[in-house]
N, C-alpha and C positions, 0 to 999 in steps of 0.2 A: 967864415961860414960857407959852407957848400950849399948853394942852390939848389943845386939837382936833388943831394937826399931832403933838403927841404920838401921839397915841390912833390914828391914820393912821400914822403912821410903824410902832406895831407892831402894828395891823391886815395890814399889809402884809407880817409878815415870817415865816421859818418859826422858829417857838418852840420847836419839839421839842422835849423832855428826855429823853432813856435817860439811869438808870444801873443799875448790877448789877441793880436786881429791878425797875424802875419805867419805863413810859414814858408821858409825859407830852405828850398833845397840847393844849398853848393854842389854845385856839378866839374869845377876844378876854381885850386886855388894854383897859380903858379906863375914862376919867376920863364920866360921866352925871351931864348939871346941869337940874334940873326947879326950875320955875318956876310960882308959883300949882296951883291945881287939876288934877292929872293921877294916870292910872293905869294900871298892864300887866297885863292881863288876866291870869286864874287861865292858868296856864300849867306847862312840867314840861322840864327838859331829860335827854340822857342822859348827864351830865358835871355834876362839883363847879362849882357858880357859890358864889363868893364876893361878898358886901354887903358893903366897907367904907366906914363911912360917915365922911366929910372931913368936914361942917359938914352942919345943918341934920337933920332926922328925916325916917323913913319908918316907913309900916306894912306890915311881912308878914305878912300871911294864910296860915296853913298847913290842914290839913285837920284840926284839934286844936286850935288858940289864935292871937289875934292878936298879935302882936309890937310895938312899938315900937322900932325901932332909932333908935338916940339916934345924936350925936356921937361920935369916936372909940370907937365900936363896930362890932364885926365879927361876923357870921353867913354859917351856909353852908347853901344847901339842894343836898341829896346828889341823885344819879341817882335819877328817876323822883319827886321831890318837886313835887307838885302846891304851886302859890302864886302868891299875886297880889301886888302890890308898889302904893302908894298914898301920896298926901301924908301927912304927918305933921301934929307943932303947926306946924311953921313951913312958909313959904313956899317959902324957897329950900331947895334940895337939893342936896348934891352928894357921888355915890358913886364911890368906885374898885370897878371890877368888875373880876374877875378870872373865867372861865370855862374849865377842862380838865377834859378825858376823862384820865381814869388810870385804866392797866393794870397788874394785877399780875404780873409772869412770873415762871413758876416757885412752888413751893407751902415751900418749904424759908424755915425760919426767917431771917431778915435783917433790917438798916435799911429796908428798900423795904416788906417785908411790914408793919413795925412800922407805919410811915408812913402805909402804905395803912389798916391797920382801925382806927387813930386816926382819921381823915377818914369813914371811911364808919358809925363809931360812933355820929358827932355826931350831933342829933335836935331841932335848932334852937336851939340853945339861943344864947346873945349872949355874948360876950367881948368885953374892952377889946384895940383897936385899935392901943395907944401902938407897939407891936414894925412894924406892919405897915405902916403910915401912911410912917414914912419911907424902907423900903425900896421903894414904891411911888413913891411922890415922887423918888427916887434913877433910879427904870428911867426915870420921865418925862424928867427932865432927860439919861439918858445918849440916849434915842430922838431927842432935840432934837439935843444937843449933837454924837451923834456923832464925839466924838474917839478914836483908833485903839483898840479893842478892846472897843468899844461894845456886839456884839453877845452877844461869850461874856459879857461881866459884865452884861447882863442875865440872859440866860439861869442866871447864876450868882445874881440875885438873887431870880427868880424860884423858885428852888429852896429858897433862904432863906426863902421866902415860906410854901411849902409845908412847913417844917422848923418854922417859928414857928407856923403856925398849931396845927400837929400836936400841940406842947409845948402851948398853949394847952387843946387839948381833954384829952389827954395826964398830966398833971403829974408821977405816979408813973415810978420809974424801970422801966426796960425794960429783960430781956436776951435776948440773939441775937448771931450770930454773924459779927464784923466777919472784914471778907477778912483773912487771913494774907498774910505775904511768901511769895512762890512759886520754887521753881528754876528752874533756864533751861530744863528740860521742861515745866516746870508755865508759866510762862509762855507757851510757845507752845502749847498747848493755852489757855491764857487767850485771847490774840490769836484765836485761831482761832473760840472761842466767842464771843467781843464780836463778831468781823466777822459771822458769821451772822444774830447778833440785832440789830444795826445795820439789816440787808437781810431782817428776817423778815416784812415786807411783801412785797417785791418778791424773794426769795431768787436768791442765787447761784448761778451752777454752779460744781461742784467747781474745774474749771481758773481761774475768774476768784478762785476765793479762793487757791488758790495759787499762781497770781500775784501777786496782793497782799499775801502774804504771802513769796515768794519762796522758797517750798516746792514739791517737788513732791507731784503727786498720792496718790503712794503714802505719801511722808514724812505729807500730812497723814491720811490713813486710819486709818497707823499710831498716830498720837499722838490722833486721837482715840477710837481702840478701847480704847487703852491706861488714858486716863482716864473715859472713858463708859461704855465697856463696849458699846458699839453702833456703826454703821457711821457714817459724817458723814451721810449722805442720811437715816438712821435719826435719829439729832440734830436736822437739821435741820427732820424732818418732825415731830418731837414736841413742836419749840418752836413751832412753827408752831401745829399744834393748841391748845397750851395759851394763845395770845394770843388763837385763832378762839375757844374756849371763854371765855375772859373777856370777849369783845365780845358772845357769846352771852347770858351771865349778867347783865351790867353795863351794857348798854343797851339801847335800843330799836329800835336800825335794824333794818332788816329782812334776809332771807338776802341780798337782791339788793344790797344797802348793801354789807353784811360783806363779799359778794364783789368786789365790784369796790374796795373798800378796801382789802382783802389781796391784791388782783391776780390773782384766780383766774379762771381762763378761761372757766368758766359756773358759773351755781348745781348744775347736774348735779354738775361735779366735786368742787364745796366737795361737795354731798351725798356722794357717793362715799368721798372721802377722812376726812371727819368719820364717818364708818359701821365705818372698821378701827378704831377706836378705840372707840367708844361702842355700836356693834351697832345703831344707831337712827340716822334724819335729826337733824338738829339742831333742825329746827323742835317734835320731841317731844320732843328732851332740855329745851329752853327748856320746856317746857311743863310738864312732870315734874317740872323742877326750881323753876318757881313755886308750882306745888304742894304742895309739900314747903317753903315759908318759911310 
């Protein structure tokens, strides 16, 4: 198998992950082979990178201790971790990196929230490798291979990915509150909430969700007043906020990033709209709230 058109092939692709509370942007998945004397400057990103290491050693430098990352060993340095990366004992190298931004949506106990403050707990610490090693080797060969259904059973192991590692930092059991079966109203108020948060980037208007949903406008108002207790535009705008606040809290772009990421027509607006909710710009709730860690 060739690494390299691996690593091209899901360079290339979109990796997205939503589910109930989590969405997940891959921002690279790929195989890095260093050879003799090399090194990646002290650096910081604003997304989970994972180190796992196939063969041969590295050293991370973090802003508290140097690391050795051995063979089938894994670490992660978290949003806004300053580190430098360096030969090890040995010469050759070779790491599977795994790089996402992950969002929390929604504040209500779940699998997604558990997930997320397992990952953001971690404080460099190293883990053995053996769980993660072969469902990376598995994405490699399906990005090669591509035979039919190639893309969701990545996407599907990628999740495995982040599930294992979780466990890994994790061990104790966890509870929270797995989804229930829902009635056939409960249902479509499900459908109706997944579609928004599907499009809480680029959000819908009312008529194109119920078209897609093959409801009319009034039917969906009703069922989600019914369940929410607020108007759809009201929903829509509160989901909205709270992924604008987790990109707020959780990385480093700047307002002009955020807006044009979330497809907001100028920073004025975001300003605006961020202000019914918080009574402040965002640029001073960020500010506030670094303060207060």
């Amino acid at each position: 198998m060739k690494t390299d058109n691996a690593s091209m092939n899901l360079f290339e692709m979109d990796l997205a992950i939503q589910t109930e509370h989590l969405m997940v942007d891959v921002i690279w998945c790929r195989v890095m082979e260093k050879n003799k004397d090399w090194t990646i400057l002290k650096h910081k990103h604003h997304s989970f990178e994972f180190h796992i290491c196939k063969s041969g050693s590295s050293y991370v430098t973090l802003d508290h201790e140097k690391i050795l990352l051995k063979e089938n060993q894994m670490m992660i340095t978290g949003p806004g971790v300053y580190h430098t990366q360096e030969q090890g004992v040995d010469h050759n190298y070779v790491e599977y990196a795994l790089n996402c931004n992950i969002t929390l949506l929604g504040d209500e106990s779940s699998e997604g929230m558990a997930l997320f403050l397992a990952l953001q707990q971690d404080d460099g610490h190293v883990y053995s490798a053996e769980t993660l090693i072969p469902l990376f080797e598995e994405i490699l060969h399906e990005a090669t291979d591509k035979k039919i259904g190639y893309y969701n059973k990545i996407k599907c192991l990628l999740n495995l990915m982040l599930i294992e590692s979780s466990r890994l930092i994790l061990k104790e059991k966890v509870s929270y509150e797995e989804p229930k079966k829902m009635s056939v109203h409960d249902k479509r108020y499900h459908k109706i909430y997944r579609l928004i948060l599907d499009h809480v980037l680029n959000p819908l208007p009312l008529h194109e969700i119920a078209e897609k949903l093959h409801l009319s406008e009034r039917q969906i108002n009703r069922i989600v007043g019914a369940n929410a207790k607020m108007s759809t535009k009201q929903l829509m705008n509160e989901m909205r906020f709270n992924v604008l606040k987790e990109y707020l809290l959780n990385t480093d772009w700047s307002i002009q990033e955020i807006s044009d990421h979330m497809n907001f027509s100028s920073v004025y607006y975001l300003n605006e709209f961020f202000k019914r909710y918080e009574e402040m710009p965002p640029s001073q709730f960020r500010k506030m709230s670094k303060n207060l860690k």
